[in-house]
N, C-alpha and C positions, 0 to 999 in steps of 0.2 A: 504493500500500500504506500510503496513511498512516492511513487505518481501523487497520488492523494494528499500527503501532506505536503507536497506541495504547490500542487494546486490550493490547497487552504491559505500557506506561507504566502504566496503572492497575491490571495484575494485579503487578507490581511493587509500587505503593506499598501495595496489601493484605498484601503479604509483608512490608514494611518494618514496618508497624503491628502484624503479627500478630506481631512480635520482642519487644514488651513485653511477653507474655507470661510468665508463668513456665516456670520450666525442670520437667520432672519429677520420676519417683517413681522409688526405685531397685528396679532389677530382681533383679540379685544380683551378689555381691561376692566375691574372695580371701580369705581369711583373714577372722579374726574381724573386723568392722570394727560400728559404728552407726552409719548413718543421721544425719545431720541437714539444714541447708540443701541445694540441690542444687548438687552437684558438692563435697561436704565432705564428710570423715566424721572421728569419734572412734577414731583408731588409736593403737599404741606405738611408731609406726613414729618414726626422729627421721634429719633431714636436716639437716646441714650445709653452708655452702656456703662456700667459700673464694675468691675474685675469679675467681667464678664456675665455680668447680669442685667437683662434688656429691662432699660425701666423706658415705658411710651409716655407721651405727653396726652394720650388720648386721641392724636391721627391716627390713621391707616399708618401700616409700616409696608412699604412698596417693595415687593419681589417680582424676579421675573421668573418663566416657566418654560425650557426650551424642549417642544416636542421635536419627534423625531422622523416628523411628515407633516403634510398638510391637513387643512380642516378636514374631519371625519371621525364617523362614529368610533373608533379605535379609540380617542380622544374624547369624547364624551362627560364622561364625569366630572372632567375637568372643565370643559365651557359651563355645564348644570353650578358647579359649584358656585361659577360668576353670575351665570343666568337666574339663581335660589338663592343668593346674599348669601354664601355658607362664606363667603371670602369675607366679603367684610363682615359677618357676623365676629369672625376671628379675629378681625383686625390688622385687616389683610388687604391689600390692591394689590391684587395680582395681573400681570402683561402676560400676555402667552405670546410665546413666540414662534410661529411654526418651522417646519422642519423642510427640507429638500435633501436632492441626492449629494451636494457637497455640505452639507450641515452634519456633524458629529456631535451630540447634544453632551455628551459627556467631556467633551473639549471642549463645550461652550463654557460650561460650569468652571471647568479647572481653570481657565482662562478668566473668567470674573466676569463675563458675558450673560451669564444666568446666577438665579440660586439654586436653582432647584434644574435637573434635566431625566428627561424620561429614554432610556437606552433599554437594550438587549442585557444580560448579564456576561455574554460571553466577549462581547463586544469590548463594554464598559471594563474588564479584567486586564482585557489588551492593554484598552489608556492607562489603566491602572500601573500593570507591570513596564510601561515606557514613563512614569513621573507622574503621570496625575492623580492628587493627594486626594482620591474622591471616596464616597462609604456609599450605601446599598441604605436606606434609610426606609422603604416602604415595595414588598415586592409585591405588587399590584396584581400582575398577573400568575393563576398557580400552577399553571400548565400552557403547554409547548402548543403555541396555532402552528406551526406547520406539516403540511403534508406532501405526500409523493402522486400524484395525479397520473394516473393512465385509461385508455377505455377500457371497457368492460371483455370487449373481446381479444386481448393483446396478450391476456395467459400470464399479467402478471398480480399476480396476489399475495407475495411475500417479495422478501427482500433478494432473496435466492435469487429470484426470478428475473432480478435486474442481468444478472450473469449474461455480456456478451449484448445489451441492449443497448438504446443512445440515453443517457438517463441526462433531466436539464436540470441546472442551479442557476439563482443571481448570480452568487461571487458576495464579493464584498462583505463578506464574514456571515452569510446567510449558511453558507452549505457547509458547516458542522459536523450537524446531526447526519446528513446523508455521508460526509466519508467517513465519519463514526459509523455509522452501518454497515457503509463496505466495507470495515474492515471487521470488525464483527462478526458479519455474516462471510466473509471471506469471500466476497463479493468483488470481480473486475468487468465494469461496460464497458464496451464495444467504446464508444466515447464517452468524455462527460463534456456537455457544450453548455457554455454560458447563456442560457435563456432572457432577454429583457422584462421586465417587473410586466409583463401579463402570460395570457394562454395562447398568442400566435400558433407558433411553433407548434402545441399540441394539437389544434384546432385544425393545423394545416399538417397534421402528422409527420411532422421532421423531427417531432421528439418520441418516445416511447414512454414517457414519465418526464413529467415537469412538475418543477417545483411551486407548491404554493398555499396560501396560507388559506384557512377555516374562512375569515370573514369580509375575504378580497377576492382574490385570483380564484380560488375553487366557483365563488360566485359568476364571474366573470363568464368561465363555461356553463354553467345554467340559464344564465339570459341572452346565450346563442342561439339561434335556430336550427335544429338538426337537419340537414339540407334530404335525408330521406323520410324524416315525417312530417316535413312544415310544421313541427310544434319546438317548441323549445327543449336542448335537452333536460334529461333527470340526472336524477341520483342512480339511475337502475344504469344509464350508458358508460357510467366511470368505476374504475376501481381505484380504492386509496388506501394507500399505506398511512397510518397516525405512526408519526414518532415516538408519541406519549406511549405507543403498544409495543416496541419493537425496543426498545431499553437505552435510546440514544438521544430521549428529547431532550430540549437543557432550556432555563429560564429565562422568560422574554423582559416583557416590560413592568420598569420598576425604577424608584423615586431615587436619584443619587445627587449627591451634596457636595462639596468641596469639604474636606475633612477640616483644615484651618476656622472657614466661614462656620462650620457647624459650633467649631469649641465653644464660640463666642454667644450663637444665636439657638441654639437648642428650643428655646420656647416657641422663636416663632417656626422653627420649621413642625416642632408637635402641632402646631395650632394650623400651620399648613396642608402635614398629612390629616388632621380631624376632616377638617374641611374638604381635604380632597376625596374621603374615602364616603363621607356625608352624601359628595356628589356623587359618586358611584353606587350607592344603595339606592339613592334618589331613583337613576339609571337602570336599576336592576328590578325597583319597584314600579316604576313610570318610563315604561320604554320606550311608548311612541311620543310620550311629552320630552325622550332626550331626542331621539329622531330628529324631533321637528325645532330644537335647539340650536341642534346641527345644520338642520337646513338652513335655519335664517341667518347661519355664519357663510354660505354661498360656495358650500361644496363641490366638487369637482364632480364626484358622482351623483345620481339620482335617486330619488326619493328607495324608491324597493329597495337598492344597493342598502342605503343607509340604515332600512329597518335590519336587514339581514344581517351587516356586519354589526348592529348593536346587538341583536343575538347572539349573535356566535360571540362578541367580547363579551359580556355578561358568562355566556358559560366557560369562559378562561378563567372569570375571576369567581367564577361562584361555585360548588360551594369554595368555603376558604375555612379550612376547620380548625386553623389558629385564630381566627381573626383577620376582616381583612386588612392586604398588608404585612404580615406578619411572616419573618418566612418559616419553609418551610426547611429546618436541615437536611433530610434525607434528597431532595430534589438541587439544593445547592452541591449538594456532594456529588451529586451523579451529573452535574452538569460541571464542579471542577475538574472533575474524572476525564471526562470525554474534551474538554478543554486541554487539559497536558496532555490527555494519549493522542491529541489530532495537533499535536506543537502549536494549539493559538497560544498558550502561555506555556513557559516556563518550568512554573512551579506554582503551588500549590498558593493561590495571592495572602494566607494568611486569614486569623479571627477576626482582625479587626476591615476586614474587604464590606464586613455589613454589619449593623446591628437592629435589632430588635427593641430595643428597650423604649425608644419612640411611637414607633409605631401600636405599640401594646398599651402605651399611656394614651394616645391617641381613641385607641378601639376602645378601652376601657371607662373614655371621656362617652363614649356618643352610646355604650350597652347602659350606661349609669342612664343616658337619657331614653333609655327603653327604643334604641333602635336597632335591630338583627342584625350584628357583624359577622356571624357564617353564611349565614343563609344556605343553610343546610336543605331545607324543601325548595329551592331555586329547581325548575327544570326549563329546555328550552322550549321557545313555542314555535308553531310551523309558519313561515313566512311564505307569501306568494311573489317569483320575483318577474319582474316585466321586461319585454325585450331590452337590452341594451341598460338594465338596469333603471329606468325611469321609474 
C-alpha cells in the first residue's frame, strides 16, 4: 500500500499549501457589528481581562466562526443559533465566516483570523502536528458522513470488491478512510482517480465507486434522472459502502480553538459551545424551520437539497450518548489509528489534541434547562428530493 500513502502524502501537502489562502466573507452576524478583516469586526462590545478572567462591561463580546464551506445545511445550527438569539443570549456577536476550496478553517484560527473554526479531525491533526497550537473543544459530529458510491449492478458490495476497479477520491485529505480500507482489506484498484466534489464521473461511468458524502454528493445522484426510466434515480440503483461499517471511518466536524486564545477566554468559548449546541437541538427539533434559515442565507443549493442534507446532519450528530459535543474516546482512537497507519501524522498528537471538560459544562448548562442533549429517540425522516435538487 505504499502507492496509497502516498497518494495521501501529496493530497496532504495540497491541503497544507491551500492554508495560505485567505480566510472568507462574512455570512451574517448578532447584533449590529461591521465587517472588516476576516474573523474581526467593528463592535461596542468591551472585554476585560483580569489574570485571565473575562470580566464584560455588559456588551456582546465579538467572535468570529470560520466554516469550512459555504452556506448550507451542514452548517445549520450554527446560523439557528444567530437566527434564535442563542448568541447573544450568551453574550455573544458572532460573524460566520464561510468556507471555500482554499480556506483551511483550522489555519484560520491558529493565524488569529477566527476564534472559533469548524475542520475534519484528521485534517485539523495535520495543522496541528506542523505548529498550530489549536485543541478539539466540541466534536459536533459523532460519526463518519462518508461513503463509497457504486451502482447496484457493478458487483460491488464490500471493500474486497474494489480489487482491480477505478475506485474515485477528492484528494485533499478527504480519502483517509478509503486507503485505510485498502489497506485493511488488502485491497489494490485498477486506479484511484481524483474525482471533483460531485457524481460526474459516476453518472457518466468513468468511475466504478466514487466518493461521497450522506448529505451532499450521494444526494446529488438521486435528483438525477435515470435516463432508462425517466424517473429519478433510488436508493435501490446504488450500492454503498459506510465507513462507519467497515472499521476505517475517522471524525469529521468539530469546534477547534487556538490553544493560547483559549487559556485566557475559557468562559466565552463555554458560552459559545452552549449556544452553539442550543442551535443544533433547535435543528434537530425544528428541521424545516433550520431548512428555511438556511434558505434565506441564499444557498447555493435548493430547497429539497437542503431539507435532505439537514437530515442526514442531524443523524451524524444524533444520537450523541455523551452529550452533544462531547467526545467520544473510542472513535478519537480509531480515527488516530488510521491517521498514523495512513502517515497523515506522525505520531500519536497527544491528550491535550482535545478536551472535554467545556463542552460537558456546556451540555450540562442547557440539561439543567431541561433540554435533551443525546437525543437518544432522534431517528431520521424520509425526505422527497426534486430534480436537480430544487
Amino acid at each position: 500500500m505504499k502507492t496509497m500513502r502516498t497518494l495521501a502524502a501529496m493530497a496532504t501537502l495540497v491541503l497544507l499549501v491551500a492554508a495560505c489562502g485567505g480566510a472568507g466573507t462574512e455570512t451574517t452576524v448578532a447584533g449590529e457589528t461591521t465587517a472588516t478583516a476576516a474573523g474581526t469586526t467593528d463592535t461596542s462590545a468591551s472585554t476585560e481581562t483580569t489574570e485571565g478572567t473575562e470580566v464584560t462591561t455588559g456588551e456582546l463580546i465579538p467572535v468570529a466562526l470560520q466554516l469550512q464551506w459555504v452556506t448550507q445545511a451542514q452548517f445549520a445550527g450554527y446560523f439557528a443559533a444567530i437566527d434564535q438569539g442563542f448568541y447573544t443570549d450568551a453574550g455573544l456577536d458572532v460573524t460566520i465566516l464561510e468556507g471555500a476550496v482554499d480556506i483551511v478553517p483550522q489555519q484560520v484560527v491558529a493565524a488569529g483570523g477566527a476564534e472559533f473554526g469548524i475542520a475534519w479531525v484528521p485534517k485539523a491533526l495535520v495543522s496541528r502536528e506542523e505548529g498550530a497550537d489549536i485543541v478539539n473543544i466540541g466534536q459536533v459530529f459523532q460519526r463518519s458522513g462518508t461513503l463509497e458510491v457504486s451502482w447496484a449492478d457493478s458487483g460491488i458490495t464490500e471493500p474486497a470488491d474494489w480489487e482491480g476497479m477505478r475506485v474515485g477520491t477528492w484528494g485533499f485529505g478527504n480519502e483517509f478512510e478509503l486507503t485505510a480500507a485498502f489497506e485493511l482489506y488488502d485491497v489494490t484498484p485498477a486506479e484511484v482517480i481524483q474525482q471533483p466534489f460531485d457524481m460526474s464521473l459516476l453518472l457518466n461511468n468513468e468511475l466504478d465507486a466514487a466518493q461521497a458524502m450522506t448529505y451532499n454528493e450521494y444526494a446529488q445522484v438521486l435528483e438525477q434522472e435515470n435516463p432508462e426510466t425517466g424517473a429519478l434515480y433510488t436508493d435501490a440503483d446504488l450500492s454503498v459502502i459506510d465507513f462507519n461499517e467497515i472499521g476505517t471511518a475517522m471524525l469529521q466536524d468539530a469546534i477547534w480553538a487556538d490553544a493560547a486564545w483559549l487559556a485566557d477566554n475559557e468562559a466565552t468559548a463555554q458560552a459559545f459551545l452552549k449556544a452553539s449546541f442550543q442551535g443544533w437541538i433547535f435543528c434537530r427539533d425544528n428541521p424545516d424551520a433550520c431548512v428555511q434559515i438556511v434558505l434565506d442565507r441564499g444557498p447555493a443549493l435548493g430547497t429539497s437539497h437542503q431539507a435532505w442534507q439537514m437530515n442526514e446532519i442531524n443523524a451524524l450528530i444524533w444520537p450523541s450518548p455523551g452529550g452533544i459535543g462531547v467526545m467520544d474516546q473510542a472513535l478519537w482512537d480509531q480515527t488516530v489509528e488510521v491517521a498514523v497507519g495512513q502517515a497523515v501524522i506522525a505520531a500519536d498528537p497527544g491528550a491535550d489534541a482535545f478536551r472535554i471538560d467545556l463542552a460537558e459544562a456546556a451540555v450540562a448548562e442547557l440539561e439543567a434547562e431541561g433540554l435533551d442533549v443525546a437525543g437518544e429517540s432522534f431517528a431520521p425522516t424520509t425526505i422527497t428530493l426534486n430534480p436537480g435538487g430544487e
